[in-house]
N, C-alpha and C positions, 0 to 999 in steps of 0.2 A: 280272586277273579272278579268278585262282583265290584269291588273298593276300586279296580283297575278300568271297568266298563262307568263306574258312577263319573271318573276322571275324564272320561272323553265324551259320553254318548248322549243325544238329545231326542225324543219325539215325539211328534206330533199325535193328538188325538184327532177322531171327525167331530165332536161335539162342538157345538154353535157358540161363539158369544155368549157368555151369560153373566149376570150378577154374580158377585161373591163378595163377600164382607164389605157389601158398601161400594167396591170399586170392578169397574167394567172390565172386562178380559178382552182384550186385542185380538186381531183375528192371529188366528195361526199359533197363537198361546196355550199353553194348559191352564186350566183350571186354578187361581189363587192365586198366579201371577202375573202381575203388569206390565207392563212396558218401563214403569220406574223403576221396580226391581230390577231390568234389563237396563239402567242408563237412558232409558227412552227410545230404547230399539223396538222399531215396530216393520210391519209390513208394508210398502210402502213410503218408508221414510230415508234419511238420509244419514250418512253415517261418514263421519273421519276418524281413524286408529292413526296413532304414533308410534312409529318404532325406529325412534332417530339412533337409537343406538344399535340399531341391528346394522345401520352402513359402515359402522367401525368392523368389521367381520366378514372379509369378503370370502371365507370360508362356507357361510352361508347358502345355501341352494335358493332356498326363500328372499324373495323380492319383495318391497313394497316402498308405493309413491304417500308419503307423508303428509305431502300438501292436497291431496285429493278428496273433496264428498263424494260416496257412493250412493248409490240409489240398492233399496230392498226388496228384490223384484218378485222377493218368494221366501217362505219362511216353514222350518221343516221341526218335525217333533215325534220324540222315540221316546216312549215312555217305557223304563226299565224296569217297572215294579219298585214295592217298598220304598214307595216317597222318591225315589231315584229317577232324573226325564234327562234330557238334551233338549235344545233348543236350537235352531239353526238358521242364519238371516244369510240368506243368499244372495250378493251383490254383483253390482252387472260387470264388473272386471273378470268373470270367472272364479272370485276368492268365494268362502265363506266362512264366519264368524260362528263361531259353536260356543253355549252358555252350557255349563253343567250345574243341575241343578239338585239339591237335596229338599225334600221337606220344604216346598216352598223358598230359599235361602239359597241361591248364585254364588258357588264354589269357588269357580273359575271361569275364565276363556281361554279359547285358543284358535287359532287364524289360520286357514286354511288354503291352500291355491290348488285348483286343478293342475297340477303338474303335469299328467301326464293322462289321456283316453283309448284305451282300444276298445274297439267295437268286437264282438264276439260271437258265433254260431252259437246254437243252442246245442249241441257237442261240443263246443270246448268249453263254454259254461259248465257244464255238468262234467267234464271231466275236471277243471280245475277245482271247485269246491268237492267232488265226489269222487275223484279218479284214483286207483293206487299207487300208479307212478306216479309219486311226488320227487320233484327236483330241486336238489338242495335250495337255488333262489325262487320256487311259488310260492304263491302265498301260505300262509302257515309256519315258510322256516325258520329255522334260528336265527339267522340273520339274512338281507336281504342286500346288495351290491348294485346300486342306484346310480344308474347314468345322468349326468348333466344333461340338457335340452341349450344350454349357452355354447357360445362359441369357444370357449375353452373344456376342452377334453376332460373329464375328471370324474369319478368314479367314488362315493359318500356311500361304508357302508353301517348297517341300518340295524340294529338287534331287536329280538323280540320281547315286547312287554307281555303281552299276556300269554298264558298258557304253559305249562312245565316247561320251566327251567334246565331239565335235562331232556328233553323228548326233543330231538330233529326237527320233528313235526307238530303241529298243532293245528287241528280243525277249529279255521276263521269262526268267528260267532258271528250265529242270524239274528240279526233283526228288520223291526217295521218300522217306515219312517213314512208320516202322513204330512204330505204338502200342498201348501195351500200358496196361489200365486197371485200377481196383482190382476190378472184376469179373468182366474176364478175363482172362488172362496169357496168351491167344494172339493175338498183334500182329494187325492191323488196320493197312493200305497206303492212302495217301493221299499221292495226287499233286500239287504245287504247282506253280504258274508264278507266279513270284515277283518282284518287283523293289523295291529296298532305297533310299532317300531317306533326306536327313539333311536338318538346319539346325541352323541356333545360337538357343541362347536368351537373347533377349534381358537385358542384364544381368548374362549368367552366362557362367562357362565350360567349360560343359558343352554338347556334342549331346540335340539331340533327332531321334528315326528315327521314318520312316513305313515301315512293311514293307504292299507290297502283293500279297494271294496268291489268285489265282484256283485253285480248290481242288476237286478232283476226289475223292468218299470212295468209288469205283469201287461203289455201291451204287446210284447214279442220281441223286446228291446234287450241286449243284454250286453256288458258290457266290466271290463276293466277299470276300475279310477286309480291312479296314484297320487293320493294327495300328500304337499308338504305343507308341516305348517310349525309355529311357533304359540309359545303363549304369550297373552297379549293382561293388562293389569285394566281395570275397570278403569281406572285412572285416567288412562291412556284413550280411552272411548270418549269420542264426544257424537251423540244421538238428535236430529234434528227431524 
């Protein structure tokens, strides 16, 4: 479980800027890591991903314009205990980029896009992460049956990464994600109850993820995300 959470999750602490071995910490960063170790992602800055080979695949749900810099309009951090953080650069397209990180040393990434928002009472909050009637597609299930938002009709469905492998159910995992934006540099707490789906793409061989996050901005805010995303190769990152 925990090797599954190290794979996607990023965040943020409220500690300020500080020194550490010689090299300054960016805002919105943990502790010991740069913006270099990130390809030069920072808060604030600008950023082009490549994924020319994801338009060979129109099986795909996930979109992305290759020729574009984005701007990093907010930068988010979930620290998982034992060396284990996320990292999260929030760009103004609606997408966001997620570093996972070990022990100081950037695992991976993976790309994200709002796919999909519902806004939610604070009764159906609490029933979807707490409620006993669970139905086969809420959050938690074994697998999840994923409408297109495009003009072509089509239905991508979605299996569960974490959680027993034989259980129907599995209660999404909480966490804390502290964000820090280009307007203000004092983090902002937003709670998730999360759970992580993949599938293959068609034709291809690469994953595609459904991250689903019933989202608490402790403001009175609450909400549904359906995020899809892809993983994306450092490589492929160019940070300005």
């Amino acid at each position: 479980m925990l090797n599954n959470l190290k794979a996607l999750f990023r965040a943020t602490t409220q500690k300020q800027p500080e020194q550490t071995s010689g090299r300054p910490v960016a805002a919105g960063l943990p502790t010991g890591v740069s913006q270099e170790d990130l390809e030069g992602l920072r808060l604030d800055g600008r950023v082009n991903i490549k994924l020319i080979g994801l338009r060979a695949h129109p099986d795909a749900l996930f979109r992305w314009d290759d020729d574009a810099y984005h701007h990093i309009a907010a930068v988010g951090h979930v620290d998982l205990g034992q060396g284990a953080e996320l990292v999260r650069f929030y760009l103004d397209n609606d997408t966001w980029l997620q570093a996972n990180i070990e022990n100081g040393q950037v695992l991976e990434y993976k790309l994200f896009d709002f796919y999909r928002v519902t806004h939610l009472s604070d009764a159906e909050f609490d029933n979807l992460i707490n409620g006993e009637d669970k139905q086969p597609d809420s959050l938690g299930a074994q697998s999840i049956p994923f409408a297109s938002t495009s003009d072509e009709a089509r239905t991508c469905t979605y299996q569960r990464v974490w959680g027993n492998n034989d259980s129907v159910w599995s209660p999404p995992v909480m966490f804390e994600e502290q964000v820090m934006t280009t307007e203000s540099l004092t983090a902002r707490s937003v709670t998730h109850h999360a759970m992580l789906y993949e599938r293959t793409i068609q034709d291809a061989e690469r994953l595609e993820y459904l991250l689903l996050s019933a989202e608490d901005d402790g403001e009175g805010s609450f909400m549904l995300v359906q995020n899809v995303g892809v993983d994306v190769a450092s490589i492929d990152i160019d940070a300005i």
